[in-house]
N, C-alpha and C positions, 0 to 999 in steps of 0.2 A: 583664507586659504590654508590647508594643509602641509606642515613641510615636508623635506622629502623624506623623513626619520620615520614619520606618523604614516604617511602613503606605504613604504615596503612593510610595515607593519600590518598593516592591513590587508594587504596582499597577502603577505605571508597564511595571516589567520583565516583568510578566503581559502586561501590554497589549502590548507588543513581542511578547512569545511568539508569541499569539492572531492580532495581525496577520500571522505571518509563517508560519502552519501552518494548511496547508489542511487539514489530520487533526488530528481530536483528538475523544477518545474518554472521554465524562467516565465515571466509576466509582465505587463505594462501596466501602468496605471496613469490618472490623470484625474486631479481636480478631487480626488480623496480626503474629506474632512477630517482632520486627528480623532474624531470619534469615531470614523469608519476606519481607520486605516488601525483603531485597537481593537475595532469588532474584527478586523479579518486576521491580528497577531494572535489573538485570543482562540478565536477557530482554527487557525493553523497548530498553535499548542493543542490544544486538544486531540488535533489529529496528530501528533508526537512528532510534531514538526518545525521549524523555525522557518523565519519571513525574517529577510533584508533586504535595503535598498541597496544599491550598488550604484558605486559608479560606473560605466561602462568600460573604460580602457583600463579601468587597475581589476575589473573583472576579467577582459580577454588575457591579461598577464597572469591572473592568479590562475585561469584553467591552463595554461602551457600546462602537458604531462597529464592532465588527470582526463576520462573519459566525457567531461564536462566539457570540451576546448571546442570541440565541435560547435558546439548549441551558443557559443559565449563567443563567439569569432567576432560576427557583424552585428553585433545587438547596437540600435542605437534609441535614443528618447529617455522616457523614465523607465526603469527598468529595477526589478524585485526580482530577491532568488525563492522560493519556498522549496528547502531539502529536508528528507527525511531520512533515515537510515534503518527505519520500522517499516511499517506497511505503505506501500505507494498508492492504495484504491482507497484509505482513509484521505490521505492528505485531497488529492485527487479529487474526490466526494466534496471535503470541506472547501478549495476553493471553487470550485463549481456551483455548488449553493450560495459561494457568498458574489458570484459572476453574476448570477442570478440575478440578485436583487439586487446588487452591483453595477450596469453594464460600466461603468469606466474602470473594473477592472479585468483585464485581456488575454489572453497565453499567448505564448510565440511561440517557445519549445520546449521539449520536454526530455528526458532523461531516465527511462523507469530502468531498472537492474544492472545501470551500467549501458544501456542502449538506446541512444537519438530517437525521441518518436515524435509521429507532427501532433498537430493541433488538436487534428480529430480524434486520435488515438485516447489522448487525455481525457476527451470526452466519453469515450465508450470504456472507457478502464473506470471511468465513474460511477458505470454503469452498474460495474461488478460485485457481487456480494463480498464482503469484507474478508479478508485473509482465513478467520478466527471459523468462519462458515465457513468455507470450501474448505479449508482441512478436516469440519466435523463431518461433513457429505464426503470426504476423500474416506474417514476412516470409516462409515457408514456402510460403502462400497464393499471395502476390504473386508470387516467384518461379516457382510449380510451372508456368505458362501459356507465360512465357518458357522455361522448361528444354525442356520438350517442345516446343516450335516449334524452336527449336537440333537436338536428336536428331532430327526428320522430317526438316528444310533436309538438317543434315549425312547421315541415312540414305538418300537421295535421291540425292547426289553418290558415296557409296559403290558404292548399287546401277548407277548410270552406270558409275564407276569398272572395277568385276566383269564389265560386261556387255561393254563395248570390251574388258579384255583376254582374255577366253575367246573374242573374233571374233578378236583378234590370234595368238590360240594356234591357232584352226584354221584362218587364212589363210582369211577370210568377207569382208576388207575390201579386197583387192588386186584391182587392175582388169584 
């Protein structure tokens, strides 16, 4: 057992967490061998993420205040946080695939940008092209309006260009 020095302590450093991750995706688990349970910390890093176990009532005290409190109230069983503070459709992605091959590991709820989402949600945010893509299809967007006013301007001045020197070739401009 834990005293009670080491408990608010922990709390504390939960509570930090929580405040500071706008993702976090709580999970159950069950019956996870120590080599899966470092195949899924290992995926979770990758995806710029952390994975902890938690206990549950020094969890629902460390979410008092932060937008986590909600999803942390009635958690009960075995219970894991995965938060990130980067991209929520990597982490997402990563434990999804490892649910997969996984099933004893679970979601219950979720947490993306600051806002409670259910189960399912998780799964279709899985779904999504990675951050790093939809901002290059955002700026793709933006640009495509500008590129093509540039190519008309400049095909404009070309065909000018073409049209003065085939008068200049046939001596059309001399007075």
């Amino acid at each position: 057992m834990k005293k009670r020095g080491d408990k608010e302590k922990d709390v504390q450093a939960l509570h930090q967490v929580l405040e500071q991750s706008r993702n976090v995706f709580v999970t159950g688990f069950n019956k996870l061998t120590v080599a899966q349970d470092y195949e899924l910390r290992k995926a979770v890093r990758g995806a710029g993420g952390t994975y902890q176990v938690i206990k549950n009532t020094l969890a629902a005290k460390a979410a008092e205040g932060t937008p986590a409190e909600g999803i942390l109230k009635n958690v009960s069983g075995m219970t894991a946080l995965a938060c990130t503070t980067g991209d929520p459709v990597a982490l997402a992605k990563a434990l999804i695939e490892y649910a997969k091959a996984n099933p004893s590991l679970t979601f219950r709820a979720g947490l993306v940008e600051g806002r409670a989402v259910a189960v399912a949600a998780v799964e279709s945010l899985a779904s999504l092209p990675p951050r790093a893509e939809v901002l290059a299809r955002l700026l793709y967007v933006i640009q495509a309006p500008a590129t093509r006013l540039a190519q008309a301007v400049s095909g404009v001045g070309s065909n000018l260009t073409m049209v003065i020197d085939q008068g200049c070739q046939q001596d059309k401009f001399s007075a």
